[in-house]
C-alpha positions in Angstrom: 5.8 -3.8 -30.1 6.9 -1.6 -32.8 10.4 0.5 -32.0 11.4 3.2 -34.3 15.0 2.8 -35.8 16.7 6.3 -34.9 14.1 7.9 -32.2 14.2 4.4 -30.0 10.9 5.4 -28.9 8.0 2.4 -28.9 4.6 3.3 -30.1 3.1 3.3 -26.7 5.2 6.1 -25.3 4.0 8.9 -28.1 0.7 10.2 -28.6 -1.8 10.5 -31.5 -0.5 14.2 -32.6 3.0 15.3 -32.5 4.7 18.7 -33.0 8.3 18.6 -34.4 10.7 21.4 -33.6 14.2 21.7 -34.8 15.9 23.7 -32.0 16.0 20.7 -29.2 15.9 23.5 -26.4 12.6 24.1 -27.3 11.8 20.9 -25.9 12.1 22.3 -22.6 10.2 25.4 -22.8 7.1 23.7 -24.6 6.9 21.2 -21.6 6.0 24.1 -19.2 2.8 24.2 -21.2 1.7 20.6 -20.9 0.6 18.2 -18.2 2.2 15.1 -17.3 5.3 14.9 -19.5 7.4 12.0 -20.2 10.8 12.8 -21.5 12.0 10.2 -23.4 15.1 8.5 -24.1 17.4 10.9 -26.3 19.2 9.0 -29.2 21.8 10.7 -31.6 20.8 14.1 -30.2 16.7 13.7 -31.1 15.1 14.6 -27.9 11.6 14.2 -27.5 8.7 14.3 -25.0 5.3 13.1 -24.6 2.5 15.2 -22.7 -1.2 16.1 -22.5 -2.9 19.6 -23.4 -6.5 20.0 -23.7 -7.2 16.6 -22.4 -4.9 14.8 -25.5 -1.8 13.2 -26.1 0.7 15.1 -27.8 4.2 13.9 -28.9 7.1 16.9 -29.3 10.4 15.6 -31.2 13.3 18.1 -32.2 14.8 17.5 -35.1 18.0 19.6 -35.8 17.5 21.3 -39.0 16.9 20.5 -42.5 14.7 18.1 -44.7 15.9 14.7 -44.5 16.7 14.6 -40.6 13.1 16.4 -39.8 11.5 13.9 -42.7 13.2 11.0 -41.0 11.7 11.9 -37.5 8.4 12.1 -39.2 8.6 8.7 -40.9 9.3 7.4 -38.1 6.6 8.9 -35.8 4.0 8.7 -38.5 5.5 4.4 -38.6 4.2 4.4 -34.9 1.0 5.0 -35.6 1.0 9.6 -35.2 -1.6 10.8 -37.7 -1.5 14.1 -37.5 2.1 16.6 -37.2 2.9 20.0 -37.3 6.5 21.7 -38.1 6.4 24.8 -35.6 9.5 27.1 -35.7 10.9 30.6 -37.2 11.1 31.3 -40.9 12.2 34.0 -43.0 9.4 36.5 -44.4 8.3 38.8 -47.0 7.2 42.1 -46.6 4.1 43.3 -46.2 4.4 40.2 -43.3 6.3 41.9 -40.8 8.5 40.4 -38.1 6.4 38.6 -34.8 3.8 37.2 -37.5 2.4 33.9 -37.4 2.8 32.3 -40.8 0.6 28.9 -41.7 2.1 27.1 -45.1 -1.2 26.5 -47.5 1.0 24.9 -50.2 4.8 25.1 -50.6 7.4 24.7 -53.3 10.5 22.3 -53.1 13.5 23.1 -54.0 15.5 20.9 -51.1 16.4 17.3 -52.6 13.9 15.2 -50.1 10.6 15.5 -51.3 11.7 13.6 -54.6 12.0 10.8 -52.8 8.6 11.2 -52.2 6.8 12.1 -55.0 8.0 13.1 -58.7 5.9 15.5 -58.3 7.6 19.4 -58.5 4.4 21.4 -58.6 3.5 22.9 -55.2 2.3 20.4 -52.6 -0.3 21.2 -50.1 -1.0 20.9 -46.6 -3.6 19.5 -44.9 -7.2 21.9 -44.9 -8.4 20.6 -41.4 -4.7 21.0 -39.7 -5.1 25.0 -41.2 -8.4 25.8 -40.1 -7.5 24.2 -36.8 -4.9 26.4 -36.3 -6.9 29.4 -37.7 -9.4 28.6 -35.5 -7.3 28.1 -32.3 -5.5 31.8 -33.6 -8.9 33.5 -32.9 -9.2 32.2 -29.6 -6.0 33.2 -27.9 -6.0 36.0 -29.7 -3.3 35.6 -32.6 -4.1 36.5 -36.3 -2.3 33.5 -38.4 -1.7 34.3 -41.7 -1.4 31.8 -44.7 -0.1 31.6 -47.7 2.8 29.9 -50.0 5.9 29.0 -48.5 9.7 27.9 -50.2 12.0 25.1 -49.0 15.7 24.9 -49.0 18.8 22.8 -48.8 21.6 25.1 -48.7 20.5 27.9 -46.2 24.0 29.9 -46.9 23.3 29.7 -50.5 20.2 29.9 -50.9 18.3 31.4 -48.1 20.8 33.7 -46.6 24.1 34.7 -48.0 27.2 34.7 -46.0 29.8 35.8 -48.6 29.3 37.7 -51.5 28.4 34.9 -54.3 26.0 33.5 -51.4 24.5 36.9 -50.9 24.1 37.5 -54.9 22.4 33.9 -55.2 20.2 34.4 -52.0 19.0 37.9 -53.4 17.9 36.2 -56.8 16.0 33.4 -55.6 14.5 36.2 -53.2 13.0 38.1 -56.2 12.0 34.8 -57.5 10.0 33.8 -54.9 8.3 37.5 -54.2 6.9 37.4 -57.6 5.9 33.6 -57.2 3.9 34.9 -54.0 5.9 32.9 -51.4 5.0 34.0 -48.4 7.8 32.5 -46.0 11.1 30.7 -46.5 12.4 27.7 -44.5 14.0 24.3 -44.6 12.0 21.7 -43.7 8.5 22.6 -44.8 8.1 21.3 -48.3 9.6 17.8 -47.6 7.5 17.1 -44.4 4.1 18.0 -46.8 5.3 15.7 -49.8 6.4 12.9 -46.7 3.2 13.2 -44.8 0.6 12.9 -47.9 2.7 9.8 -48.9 2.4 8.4 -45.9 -1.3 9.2 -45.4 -1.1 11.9 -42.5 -1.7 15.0 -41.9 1.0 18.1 -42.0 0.6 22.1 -41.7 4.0 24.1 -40.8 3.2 27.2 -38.4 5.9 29.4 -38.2 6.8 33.0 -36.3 8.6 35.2 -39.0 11.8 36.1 -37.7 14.1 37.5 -40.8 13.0 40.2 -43.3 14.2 38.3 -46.4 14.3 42.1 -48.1 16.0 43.7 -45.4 18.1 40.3 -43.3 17.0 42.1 -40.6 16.5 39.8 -37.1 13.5 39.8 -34.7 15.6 41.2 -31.5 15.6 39.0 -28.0 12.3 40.2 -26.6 9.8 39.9 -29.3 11.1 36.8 -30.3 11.1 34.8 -27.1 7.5 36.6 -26.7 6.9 34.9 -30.6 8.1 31.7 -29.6 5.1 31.6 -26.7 2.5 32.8 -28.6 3.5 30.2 -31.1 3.9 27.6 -29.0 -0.1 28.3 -27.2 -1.5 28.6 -31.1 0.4 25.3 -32.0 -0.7 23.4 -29.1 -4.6 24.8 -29.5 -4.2 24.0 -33.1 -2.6 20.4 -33.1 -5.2 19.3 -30.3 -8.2 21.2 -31.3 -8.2 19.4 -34.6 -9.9 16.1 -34.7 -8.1 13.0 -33.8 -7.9 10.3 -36.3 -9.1 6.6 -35.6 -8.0 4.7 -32.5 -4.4 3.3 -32.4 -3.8 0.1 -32.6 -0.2 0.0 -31.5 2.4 -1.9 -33.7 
């Protein structure tokens, strides 16, 4: 049977959906919300779990951060037969969004160096339509308005994304204005990549994030609402990722 090169994990331990996450200490928190869970075999730090909400099977894998480590654990989960994946974590945001929202990527422009493996491609990719209504749909039902829209992926988050001296900060702030006018929604490094990966590989790929840094202001989501974000993510992830359809049966590898 099938083992994947850097997870270790065979096909039969992981389910027909997966979640990735890049902080691996999420791992442990998204576990309180599902039944019977497997942790698996952690290899060059990529932990990962296997569990059951709403009656399916549902992989979690934590990636680190950035493109080509999160691409490599999709590659590898979609290898072992996954057909459906969604990137859940924190992102930076444009105002009118304000801080605590739920943010769904519709389409999103790559600027990080992975998805050109991918495709040649540098228009905006898309993400998959029955993954977004999925989670728009399991929104409504616990209670969460998810909000869509264009998002922007990075490389160099210091650079780019955030600046940390004073010709990061100048560089950050253009690319900001940039993207406002462009209509980007949210900002993050992974997102672009994983949706270029998984329509390449034939499977499908929404990122639902919780906005966490005002990209006009830098101002942080403080300790409470954030940790209250990260569960009311986590519940519209897991409704989302399970509520929509599974694909064909697996035939394991």
């Amino acid at each position: 049977m099938k083992t994947a090169w850097y997870l270790g994990h065979r096909a039969d331990a992981v389910g027909d959906r997966a979640l990735l996450v890049g902080d691996p200490d999420r791992i442990d928190r998204i576990a309180e919300h599902l039944r019977d869970v497997t942790f698996l075999p952690v290899k060059r730090g990529l932990k990962t779990i296997t569990g059951t909400y709403n009656d399916r099977s549902v992989t979690v894998a934590a990636f680190g951060m950035g493109a080509p480590i999160a691409t490599i654990v999709l590659h590898e989960l979609a290898d072992l037969g996954i057909a459906r994946f969604m990137r859940i974590g924190t992102s930076m945001y444009f105002p009118p969004t304000q801080g605590g929202a739920l943010l769904i990527s519709e389409r999103a422009l790559a600027f990080e160096g992975t998805s050109r493996s991918y495709r040649d491609d540098p228009e905006a990719c898309s993400a998959d339509q029955g993954l977004i209504a999925a989670c728009r749909d399991a929104g409504t039902a616990v209670g969460e308005t998810i909000t869509g829209g264009l998002f922007a992926t990075y490389d160099a988050f210091y650079r780019d994304m955030f600046g940390i001296d004073r010709e990061g900060e100048a560089r950050a702030a253009r690319n900001h204005l940039m993207l406002r006018e462009a209509g980007v929604v949210a900002i993050d490094m992974e997102t672009s990549a994983l949706i270029t990966a998984a329509a390449a590989l034939n499977v499908a790929f929404a990122s639902l994030c919780l906005g966490t840094v005002n990209a006009a202001t830098l101002e942080k989501l403080a300790p409470e609402p954030l940790a209250d974000g990260e569960n009311r993510l986590f519940k519209a992830a897991l409704e989302g990722i399970t509520r929509d359809q599974a694909g064909p049966e697996r035939n394991y590898p």
